[in-house]
Structure formats: structure tokens, C-alpha cells
C-alpha positions as CSV (number, residue, x, y, z in Angstrom):
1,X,0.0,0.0,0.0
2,X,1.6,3.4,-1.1
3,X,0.9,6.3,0.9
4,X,0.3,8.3,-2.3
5,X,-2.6,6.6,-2.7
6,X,-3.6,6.6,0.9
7,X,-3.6,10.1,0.8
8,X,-6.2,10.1,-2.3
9,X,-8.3,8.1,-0.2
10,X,-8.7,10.7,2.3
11,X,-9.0,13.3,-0.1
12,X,-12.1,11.6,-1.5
13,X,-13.3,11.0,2.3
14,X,-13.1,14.7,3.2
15,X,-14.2,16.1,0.1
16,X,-17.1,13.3,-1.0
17,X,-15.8,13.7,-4.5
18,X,-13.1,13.0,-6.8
19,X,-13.3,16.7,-7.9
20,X,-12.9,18.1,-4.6
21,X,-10.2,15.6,-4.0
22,X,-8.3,16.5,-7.4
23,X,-8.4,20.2,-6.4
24,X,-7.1,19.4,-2.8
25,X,-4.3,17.5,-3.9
26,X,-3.6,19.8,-7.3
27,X,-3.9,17.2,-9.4
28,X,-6.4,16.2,-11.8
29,X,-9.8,14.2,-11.8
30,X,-8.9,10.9,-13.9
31,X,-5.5,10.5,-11.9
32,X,-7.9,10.6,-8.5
33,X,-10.0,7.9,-10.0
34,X,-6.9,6.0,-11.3
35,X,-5.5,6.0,-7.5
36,X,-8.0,5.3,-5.7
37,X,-9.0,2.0,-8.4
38,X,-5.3,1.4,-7.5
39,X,-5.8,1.0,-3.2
40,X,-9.1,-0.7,-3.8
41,X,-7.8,-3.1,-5.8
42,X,-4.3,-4.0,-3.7
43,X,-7.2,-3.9,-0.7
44,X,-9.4,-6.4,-2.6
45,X,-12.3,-4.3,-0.9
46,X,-14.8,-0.8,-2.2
47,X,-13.8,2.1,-0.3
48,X,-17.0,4.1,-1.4
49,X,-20.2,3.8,-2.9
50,X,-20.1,6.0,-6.3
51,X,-23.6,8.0,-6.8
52,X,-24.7,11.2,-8.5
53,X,-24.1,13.3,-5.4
54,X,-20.6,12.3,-5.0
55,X,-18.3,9.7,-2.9
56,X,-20.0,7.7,0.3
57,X,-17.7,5.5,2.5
58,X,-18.8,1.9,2.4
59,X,-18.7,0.4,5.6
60,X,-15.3,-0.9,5.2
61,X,-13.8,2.5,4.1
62,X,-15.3,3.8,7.5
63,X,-13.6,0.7,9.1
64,X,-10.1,2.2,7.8
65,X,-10.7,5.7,7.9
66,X,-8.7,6.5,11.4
67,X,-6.1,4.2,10.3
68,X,-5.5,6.4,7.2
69,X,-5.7,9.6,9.4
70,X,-3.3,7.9,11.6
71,X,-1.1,7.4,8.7
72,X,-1.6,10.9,7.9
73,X,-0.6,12.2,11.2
74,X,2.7,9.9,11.7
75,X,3.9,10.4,8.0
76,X,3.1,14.5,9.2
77,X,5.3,13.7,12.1
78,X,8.2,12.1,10.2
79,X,8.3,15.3,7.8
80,X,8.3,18.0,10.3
81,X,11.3,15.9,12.7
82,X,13.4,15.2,9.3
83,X,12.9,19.0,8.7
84,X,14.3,20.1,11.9
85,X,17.5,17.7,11.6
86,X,18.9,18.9,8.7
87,X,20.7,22.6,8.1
88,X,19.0,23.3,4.5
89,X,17.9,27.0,4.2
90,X,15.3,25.7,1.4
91,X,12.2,23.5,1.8
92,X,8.5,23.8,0.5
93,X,5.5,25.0,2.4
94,X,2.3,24.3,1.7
95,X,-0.4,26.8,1.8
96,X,-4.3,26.2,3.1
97,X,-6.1,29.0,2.1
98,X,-9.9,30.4,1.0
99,X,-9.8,31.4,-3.3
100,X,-9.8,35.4,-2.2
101,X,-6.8,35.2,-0.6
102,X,-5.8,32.3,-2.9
103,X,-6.4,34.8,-6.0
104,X,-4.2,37.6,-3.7
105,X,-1.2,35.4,-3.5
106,X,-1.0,34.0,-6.8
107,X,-0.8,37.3,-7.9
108,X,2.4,38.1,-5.6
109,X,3.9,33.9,-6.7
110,X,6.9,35.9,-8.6
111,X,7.6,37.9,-6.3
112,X,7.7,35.9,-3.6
113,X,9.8,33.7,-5.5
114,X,12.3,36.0,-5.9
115,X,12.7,37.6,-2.9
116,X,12.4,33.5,-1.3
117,X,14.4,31.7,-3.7
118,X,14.9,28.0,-2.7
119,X,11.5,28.0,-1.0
120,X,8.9,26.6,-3.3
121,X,5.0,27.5,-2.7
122,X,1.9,25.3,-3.0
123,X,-1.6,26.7,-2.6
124,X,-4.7,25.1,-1.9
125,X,-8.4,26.3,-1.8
126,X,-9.8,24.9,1.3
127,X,-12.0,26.6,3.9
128,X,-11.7,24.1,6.6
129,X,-9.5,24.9,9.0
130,X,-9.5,21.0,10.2
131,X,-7.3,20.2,7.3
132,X,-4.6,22.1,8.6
133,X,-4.5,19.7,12.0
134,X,-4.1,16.7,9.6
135,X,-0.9,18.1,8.5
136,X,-2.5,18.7,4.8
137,X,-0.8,22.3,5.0
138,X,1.8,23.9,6.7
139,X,0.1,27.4,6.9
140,X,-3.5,28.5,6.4
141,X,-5.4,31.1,6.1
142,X,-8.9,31.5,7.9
143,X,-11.8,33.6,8.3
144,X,-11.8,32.2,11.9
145,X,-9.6,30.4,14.6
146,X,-9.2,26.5,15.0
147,X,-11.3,25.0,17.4
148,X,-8.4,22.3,18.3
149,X,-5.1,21.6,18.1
150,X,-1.5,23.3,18.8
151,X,-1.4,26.1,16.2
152,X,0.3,30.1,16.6
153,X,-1.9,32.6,15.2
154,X,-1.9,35.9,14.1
155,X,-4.7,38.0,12.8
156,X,-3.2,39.7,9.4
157,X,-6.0,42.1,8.5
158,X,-9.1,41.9,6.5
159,X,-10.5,41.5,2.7
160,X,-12.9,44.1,1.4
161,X,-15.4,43.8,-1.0
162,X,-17.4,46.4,-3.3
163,X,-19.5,46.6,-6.1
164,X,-18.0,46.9,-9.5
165,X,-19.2,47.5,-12.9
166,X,-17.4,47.7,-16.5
167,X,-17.2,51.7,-17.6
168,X,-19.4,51.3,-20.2
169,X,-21.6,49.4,-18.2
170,X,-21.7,52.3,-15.5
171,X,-22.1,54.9,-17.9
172,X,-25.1,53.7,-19.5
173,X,-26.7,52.8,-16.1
174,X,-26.8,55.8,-13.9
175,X,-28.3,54.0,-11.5
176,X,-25.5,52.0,-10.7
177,X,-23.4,54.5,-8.2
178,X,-26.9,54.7,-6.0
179,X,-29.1,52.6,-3.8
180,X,-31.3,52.0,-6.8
181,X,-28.9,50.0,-8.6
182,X,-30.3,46.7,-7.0
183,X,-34.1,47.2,-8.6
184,X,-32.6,48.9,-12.1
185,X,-29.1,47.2,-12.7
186,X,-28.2,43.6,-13.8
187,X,-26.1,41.4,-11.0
188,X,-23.7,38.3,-11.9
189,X,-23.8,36.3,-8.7
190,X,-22.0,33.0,-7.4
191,X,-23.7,29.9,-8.0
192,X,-26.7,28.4,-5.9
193,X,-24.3,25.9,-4.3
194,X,-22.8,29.2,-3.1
195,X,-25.6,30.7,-1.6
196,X,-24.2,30.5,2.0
197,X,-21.4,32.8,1.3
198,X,-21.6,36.3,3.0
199,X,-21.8,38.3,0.1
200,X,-24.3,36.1,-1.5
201,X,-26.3,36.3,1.5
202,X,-26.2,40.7,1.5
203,X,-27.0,40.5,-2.5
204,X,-30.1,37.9,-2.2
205,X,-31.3,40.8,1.0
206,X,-31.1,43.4,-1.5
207,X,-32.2,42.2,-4.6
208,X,-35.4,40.8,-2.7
209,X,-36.2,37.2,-5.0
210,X,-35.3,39.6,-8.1
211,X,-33.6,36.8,-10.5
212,X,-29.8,37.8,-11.3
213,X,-28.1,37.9,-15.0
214,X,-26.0,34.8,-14.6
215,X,-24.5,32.8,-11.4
216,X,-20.8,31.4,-12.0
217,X,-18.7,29.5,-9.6
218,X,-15.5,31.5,-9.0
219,X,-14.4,35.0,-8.5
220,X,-12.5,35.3,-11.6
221,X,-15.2,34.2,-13.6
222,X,-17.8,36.2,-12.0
223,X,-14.8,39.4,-12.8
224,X,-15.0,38.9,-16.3
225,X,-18.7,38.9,-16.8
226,X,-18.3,41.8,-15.0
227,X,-15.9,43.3,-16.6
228,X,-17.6,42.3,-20.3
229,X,-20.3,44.5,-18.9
230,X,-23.0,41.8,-18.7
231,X,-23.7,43.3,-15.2
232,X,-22.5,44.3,-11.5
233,X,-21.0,42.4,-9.1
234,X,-19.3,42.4,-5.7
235,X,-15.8,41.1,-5.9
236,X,-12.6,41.9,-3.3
237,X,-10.9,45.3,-3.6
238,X,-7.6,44.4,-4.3
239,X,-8.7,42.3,-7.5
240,X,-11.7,44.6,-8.8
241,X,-9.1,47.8,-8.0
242,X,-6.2,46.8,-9.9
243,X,-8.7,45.9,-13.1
244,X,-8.7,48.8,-15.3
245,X,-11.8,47.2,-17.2
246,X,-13.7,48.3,-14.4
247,X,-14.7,50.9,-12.0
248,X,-15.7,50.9,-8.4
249,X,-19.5,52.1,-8.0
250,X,-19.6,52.5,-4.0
251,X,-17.6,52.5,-0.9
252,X,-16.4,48.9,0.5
253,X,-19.0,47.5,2.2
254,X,-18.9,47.4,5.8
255,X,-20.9,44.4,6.4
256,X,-18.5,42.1,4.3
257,X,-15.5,42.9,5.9
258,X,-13.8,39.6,6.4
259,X,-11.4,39.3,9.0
260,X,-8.2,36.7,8.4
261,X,-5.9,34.9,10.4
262,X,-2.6,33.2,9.8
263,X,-2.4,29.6,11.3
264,X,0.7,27.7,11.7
265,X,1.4,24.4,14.0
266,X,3.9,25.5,16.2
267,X,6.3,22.8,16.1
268,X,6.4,24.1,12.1
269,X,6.7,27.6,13.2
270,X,10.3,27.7,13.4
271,X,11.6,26.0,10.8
272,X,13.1,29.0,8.8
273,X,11.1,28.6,5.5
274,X,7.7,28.3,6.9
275,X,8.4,31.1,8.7
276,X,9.3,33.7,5.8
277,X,6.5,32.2,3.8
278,X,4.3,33.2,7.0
279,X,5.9,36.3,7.6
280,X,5.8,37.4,3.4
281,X,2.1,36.6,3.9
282,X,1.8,39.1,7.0
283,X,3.5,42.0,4.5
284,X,1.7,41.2,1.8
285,X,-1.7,42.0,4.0
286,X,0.1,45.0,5.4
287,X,0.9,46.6,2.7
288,X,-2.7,45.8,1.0
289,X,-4.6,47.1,3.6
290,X,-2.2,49.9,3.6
291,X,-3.3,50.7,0.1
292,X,-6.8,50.5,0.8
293,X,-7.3,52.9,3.9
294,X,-5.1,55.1,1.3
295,X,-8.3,55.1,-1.4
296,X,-10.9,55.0,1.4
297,X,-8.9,58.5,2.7
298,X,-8.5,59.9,-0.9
């Protein structure tokens, strides 16, 4: 049994799909489905039961479920202690983080690159902060605080969010830059499986039942609609700012302000990679935020 494919397993556990397991593990859908074939077969036993709504633990994946976290949590244990016995200045570190602040870091990849060199980056879109107590990632970054285990924290600021519309867009919709926007102006929303999201939440209050243009299932997408002037929508400041397709039609909106914590286990803490990446990530907010209060004053 190969813990590559071990680790699939629990992908598919956590996520109930081999989608959500590809994503988690940056790799793609048939190579999931190719691994997990793979464990069942050396097994000689069905791990899940395959359905339309996803991936459901037979009884006998449930019967080795806490032996796979277990593996999980010693082959954690083995990485971290042969990290801290060896003098190398360069390692990888592993990010857990939500797709806003996923979208803000890739942005800054190059840099951080640069200015880190022999430290090599990998992000992941997760919002469960329990993935980061099975040593799935070195460093996340949360909305909110872990509920258990041995982590340091730091709260690193916030993400805005405002409405945006294309120029054009604006210009031919007056109504856009007032209150009345939300009866007269077309909206591009997040999907219905995204309804529980904050700002999907504050749109659906506003609009009142009133149908939206289109519903997409990630920021960028839900930019570039924008941004093609199908509509308005509410995206994060630092990625609606910096697009010059597109113009801000209100103030950030007090309501969504999200705040954001770092998390880091503490016996990862002080190995001197995972601490620059975690410390680059504290800058990066600083100096966003920074920028921000800067419009907000102007």
C-alpha cells in the first residue's frame, strides 16, 4: 500500500468527491480515479459507494478511515522531525487557504519567488480549518480560529469587497453608483451551491427574490462577466481595484468585511522557511490594507 494513494483516499473522504479531491491535492480528476482503483484493488475491498451526489464511505472505508488519518498524522510527524535535523535553508511550504486570498497570493507567486528563492510554494483552496490539523498544510489562512489543536496565530487584517461594474456598463446605467442599482441594474452572482457565502447572502437581501443575469462558480469568472459588462457584481478590492476594465460604483462595504488569520502548527513555526512564507504573507496583507485605507482617505 503506497501512501500516495492513501492520501487520495482521504481526499475523497473529506471532500465526498473525486473533484474536490483533485483540487485538494492539485492534481487532476482521472489521476484521483486511477489511485484510488489502484488501493481498492491492492485492498481487494470498495472504499465508497459512487452516486450522483458524490463519494460515500462503504462500511469498510469507514472501518479504515482512522487508520489512514493515523497514517496521515505519523507520515506528518516524520516530515516535520526530518525537517528540523537537517541545516537546509530551502524547503516547501504548503499553503491552506480560502480562493480570495488564494487569487491575492497568486498574484504576488513571482515575487515571492524571488525575494524567497529555494522556497517553493503550493496553494490550496480549502475553507476548513481542520485540514490544517491533519498536516494537509503547513500554513492556512482563515476567516476564523481552530477550534483544536496546537497552532500560533496571528490576525493579518481583512478583505474588502465592493460593487464593480465595466465603464461602459456604468455609464449607461446611472443608477449604478446609488441605492437603486439593486431594482434597475443587472447582478452576476456565485452559483446556488454558493448561496451561504456572505456576500451572497447581503446580494439575495437586496435584490429581494429579483432573478440575477448569470451565477458562475469562481471570483475570476464572476470578474470577467463583469468586466464584459453583462452586469454588476461584488468582488474583493484588491482584485476589482487593480482591473482597469472596471470601475468601483460605492464604498467597500462594511458588512462584508472579512477578518483573516494566519495559522501555523507550532512545532512548524520555526523551521526557517515556513516562517518567511508566513511572515511574506503578514507583508503582503500589510501593505494591501495599507493601500486601501489610502483610497478609502482619498
Amino acid at each position: 500500500m503506497e501512501w500516495s494513494d492513501v492520501r487520495v483516499f482521504l481526499a475523497v473522504a473529506r471532500g465526498g468527491s473525486l473533484r474536490s479531491a483533485a483540487r485538494a491535492l492539485a492534481v487532476s480528476q482521472p489521476t484521483v480515479g486511477r489511485r484510488l482503483q489502484a488501493l481498492e484493488a491492492s485492498l481487494g475491498l470498495p472504499l465508497f459507494e459512487r452516486g450522483r451526489d458524490g463519494h460515500r464511505l462503504t462500511s469498510a472505508g469507514a472501518e479504515l478511515l482512522p487508520a489512514a488519518e493515523a497514517m496521515a498524522t505519523a507520515a506528518g510527524d516524520l516530515n516535520r522531525k526530518r525537517h528540523g535535523l537537517t541545516d537546509d535553508a530551502t524547503g516547501s511550504v504548503r499553503l491552506s487557504v480560502s480562493e480570495w486570498v488564494s487569487l491575492f497570493l497568486a498574484d504576488r507567486l513571482a515575487a515571492l519567488r524571488r525575494d524567497l528563492p529555494g522556497i517553493d510554494v503550493e496553494i490550496t483552496i480549502s475553507e476548513r480549518t481542520s485540514s490544517l490539523a491533519r498536516y494537509d498544510a503547513d500554513i492556512a489562512v482563515r476567516h476564523g480560529l481552530p477550534v483544536t489543536g496546537d497552532f500560533i496565530t496571528a490576525k493579518i487584517g481583512y478583505m474588502a469587497s465592493a460593487v464593480y461594474g465595466a465603464g461602459d456598463y456604468v455609464a449607461r446605467h446611472p443608477a449604478a453608483t446609488g441605492e437603486a442599482r439593486f431594482e434597475s441594474c443587472d447582478w452576476i452572482a456565485f452559483s446556488e451551491a454558493q448561496a451561504h457565502y456572505d456576500t451572497e447572502r447581503w446580494l439575495a437581501d437586496r435584490l429581494g427574490g429579483r432573478p440575477v443575469a448569470a451565477r458562475l462558480s469562481r471570483t475570476d469568472l464572476i470578474r470577467d462577466a463583469v468586466a464584459a459588462g453583462a452586469g454588476l457584481g461584488i468582488l474583493p478590492c484588491y482584485f476589482g481595484d487593480a482591473d482597469h476594465r472596471m470601475v468601483r460604483v460605492g464604498a467597500p462595504i462594511d458588512e462584508l468585511l472579512a477578518d483573516y488569520w494566519l495559522i501555523v502548527h507550532r512545532d512548524l513555526a520555526r523551521l526557517p522557511w515556513v516562517r518567511q512564507v508566513a511572515d511574506r504573507i503578514k507583508r503582503e496583507f500589510r501593505v494591501r490594507e495599507a493601500r486601501l485605507m489610502g483610497r478609502r482617505a482619498g
